[in-house]
C-alpha positions as CSV (number, residue, x, y, z in Angstrom):
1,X,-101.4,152.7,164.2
2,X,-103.1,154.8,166.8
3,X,-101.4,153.7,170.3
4,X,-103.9,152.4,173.1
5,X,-103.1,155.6,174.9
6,X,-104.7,157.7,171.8
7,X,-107.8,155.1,171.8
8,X,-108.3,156.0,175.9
9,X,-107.8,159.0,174.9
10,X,-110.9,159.7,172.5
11,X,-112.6,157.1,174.4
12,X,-112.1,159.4,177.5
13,X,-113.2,163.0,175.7
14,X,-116.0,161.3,174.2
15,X,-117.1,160.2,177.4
16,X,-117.0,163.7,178.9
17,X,-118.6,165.0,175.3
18,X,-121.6,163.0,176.2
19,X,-121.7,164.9,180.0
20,X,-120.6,168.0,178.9
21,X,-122.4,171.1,180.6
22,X,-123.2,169.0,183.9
23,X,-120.6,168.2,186.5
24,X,-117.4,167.6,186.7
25,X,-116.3,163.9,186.3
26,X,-114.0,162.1,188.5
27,X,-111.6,159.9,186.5
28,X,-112.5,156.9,189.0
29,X,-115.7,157.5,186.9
30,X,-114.5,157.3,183.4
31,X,-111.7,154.5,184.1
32,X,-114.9,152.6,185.0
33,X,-116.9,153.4,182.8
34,X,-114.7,152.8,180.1
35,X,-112.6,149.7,181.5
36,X,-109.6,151.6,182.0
37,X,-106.9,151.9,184.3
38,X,-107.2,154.7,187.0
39,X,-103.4,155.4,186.9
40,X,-102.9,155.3,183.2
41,X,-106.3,157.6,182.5
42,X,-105.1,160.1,184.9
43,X,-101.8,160.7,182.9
44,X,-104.0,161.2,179.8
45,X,-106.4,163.4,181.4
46,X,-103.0,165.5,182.4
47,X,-101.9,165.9,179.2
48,X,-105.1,166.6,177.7
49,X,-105.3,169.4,180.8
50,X,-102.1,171.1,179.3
51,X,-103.0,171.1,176.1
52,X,-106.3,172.9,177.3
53,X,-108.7,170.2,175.8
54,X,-109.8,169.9,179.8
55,X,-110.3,171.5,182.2
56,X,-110.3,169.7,186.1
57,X,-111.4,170.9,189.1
58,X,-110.2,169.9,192.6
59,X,-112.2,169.0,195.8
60,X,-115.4,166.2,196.8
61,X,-117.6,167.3,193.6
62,X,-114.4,167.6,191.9
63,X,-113.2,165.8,188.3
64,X,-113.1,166.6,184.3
65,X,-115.0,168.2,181.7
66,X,-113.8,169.4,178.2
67,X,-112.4,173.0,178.0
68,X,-113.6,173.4,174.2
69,X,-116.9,172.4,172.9
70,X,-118.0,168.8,171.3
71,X,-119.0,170.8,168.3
72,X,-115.1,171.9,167.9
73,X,-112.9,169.4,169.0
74,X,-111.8,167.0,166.9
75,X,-110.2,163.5,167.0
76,X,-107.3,165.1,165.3
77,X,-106.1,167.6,168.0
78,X,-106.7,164.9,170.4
79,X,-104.8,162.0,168.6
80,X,-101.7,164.7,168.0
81,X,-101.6,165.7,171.4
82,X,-101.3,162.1,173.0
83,X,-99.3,160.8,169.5
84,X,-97.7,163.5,168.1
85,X,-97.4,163.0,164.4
86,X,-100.0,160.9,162.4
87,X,-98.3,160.6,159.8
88,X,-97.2,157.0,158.2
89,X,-94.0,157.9,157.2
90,X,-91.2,160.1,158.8
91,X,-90.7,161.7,155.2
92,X,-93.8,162.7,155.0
93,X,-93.3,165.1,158.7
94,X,-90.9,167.8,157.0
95,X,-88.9,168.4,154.5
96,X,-85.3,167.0,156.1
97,X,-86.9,164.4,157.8
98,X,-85.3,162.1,155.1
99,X,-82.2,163.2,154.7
100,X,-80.8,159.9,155.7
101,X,-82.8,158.1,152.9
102,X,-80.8,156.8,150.7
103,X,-83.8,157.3,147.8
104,X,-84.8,160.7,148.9
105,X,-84.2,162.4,145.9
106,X,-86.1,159.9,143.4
107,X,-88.6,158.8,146.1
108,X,-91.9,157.7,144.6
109,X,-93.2,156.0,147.7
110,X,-93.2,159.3,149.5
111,X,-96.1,161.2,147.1
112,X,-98.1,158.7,148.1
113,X,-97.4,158.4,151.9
114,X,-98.1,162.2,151.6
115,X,-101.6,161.7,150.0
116,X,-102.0,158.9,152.6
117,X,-101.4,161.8,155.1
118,X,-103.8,164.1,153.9
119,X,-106.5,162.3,153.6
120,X,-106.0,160.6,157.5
121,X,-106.0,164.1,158.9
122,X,-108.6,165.7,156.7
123,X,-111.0,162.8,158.4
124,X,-109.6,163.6,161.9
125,X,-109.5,167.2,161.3
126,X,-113.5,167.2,160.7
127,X,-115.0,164.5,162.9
128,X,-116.0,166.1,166.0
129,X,-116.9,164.7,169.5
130,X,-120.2,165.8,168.4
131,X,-120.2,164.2,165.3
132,X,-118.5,161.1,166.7
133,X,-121.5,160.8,169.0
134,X,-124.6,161.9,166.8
135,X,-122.8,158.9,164.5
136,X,-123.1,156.5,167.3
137,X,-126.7,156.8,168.0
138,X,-127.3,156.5,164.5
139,X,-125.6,153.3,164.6
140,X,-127.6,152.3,168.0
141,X,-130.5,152.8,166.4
142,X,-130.0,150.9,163.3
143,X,-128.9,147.7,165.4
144,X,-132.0,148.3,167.5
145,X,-134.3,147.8,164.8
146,X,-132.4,144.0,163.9
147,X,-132.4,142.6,167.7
C-alpha cells in the first residue's frame, strides 16, 4: 500500500506538472491547493529536491517546479524515492532478502509476488506526469458530458 506521504507526493509533482515552465510555486500554494499540510509537504518537497525531481528557488517570487520534464518522470521514481521499495514482498527485493524464511528454498508464493512486482512497476515505470494529466482531462471530459 502506497503511504499517504507517496499519494502527497504525486499529488504534489502533479500539481507542479500542470504549472510547469511558469513560476516557481510556493509550497503554501500546493499544501492549499491540495489540502495538505504545510509542514508535512515541505519535507516531501525536500526529498524530492535531493533526489533532483525539483528544483526550489529562494526569495519573495520564490517556490518549486520539477527539475525533469512531465513527459519523463514517472510515478515510479517518485513512489521509490518517498517509499523505497514497491515491492509486496521482502523476497521479492533481492536475492538474500529471505534467508530467514523458513520455505525459501521451495517457495511457490514468491514466483508470484515476483510477477506481482513486475507488473506494479512496469505501470509506474510508464505512466508519466504527462500522461497522468492528459488521462485526467480525458476523464473530465467524459463526466462533463453526464452532468
Amino acid at each position: 500500500m502506497i503511504s499517504r506521504k507517496g499519494q502527497y507526493a504525486l499529488r504534489s509533482a502533479l500539481f507542479l506538472a500542470r504549472k510547469h515552465g511558469s513560476r516557481p510555486v510556493s509550497v503554501d500554494e500546493i499544501a492549499a491547493a491540495e489540502g495538505i499540510s504545510r509542514k508535512f509537504l515541505e519535507t516531501i518537497m525536500q526529498e524530492l529536491k535531493k533526489a533532483g525531481i525539483l528544483r526550489s528557488q529562494r526569495g519573495k517570487h520564490g517556490g518549486y517546479t520539477l527539475a525533469v520534464s512531465p513527459k519523463e518522470l514517472t510515478m515510479g521514481r517518485i513512489l521509490r524515492t518517498i517509499e523505497g521499495s514497491l515491492a509486496p514482498t521482502r523476497c521479492v527485493i533481492g536475492n538474500d532478502s529471505c534467508d530467514d524464511c523458513p520455505a525459501n528454498s521451495a517457495c511457490f508464493v514468491r514466483l508470484a509476488m515476483n510477477e506481482i512486482n513486475e507488473a506494479v512497476n512496469r505501470v509506474l515505470d510508464h505512466k508519466t506526469l504527462d500522461r497522468l494529466l492528459a488521462e485526467g482531462q480525458t476523464t473530465e471530459e467524459a463526466l462533463m458530458f453526464y452532468i
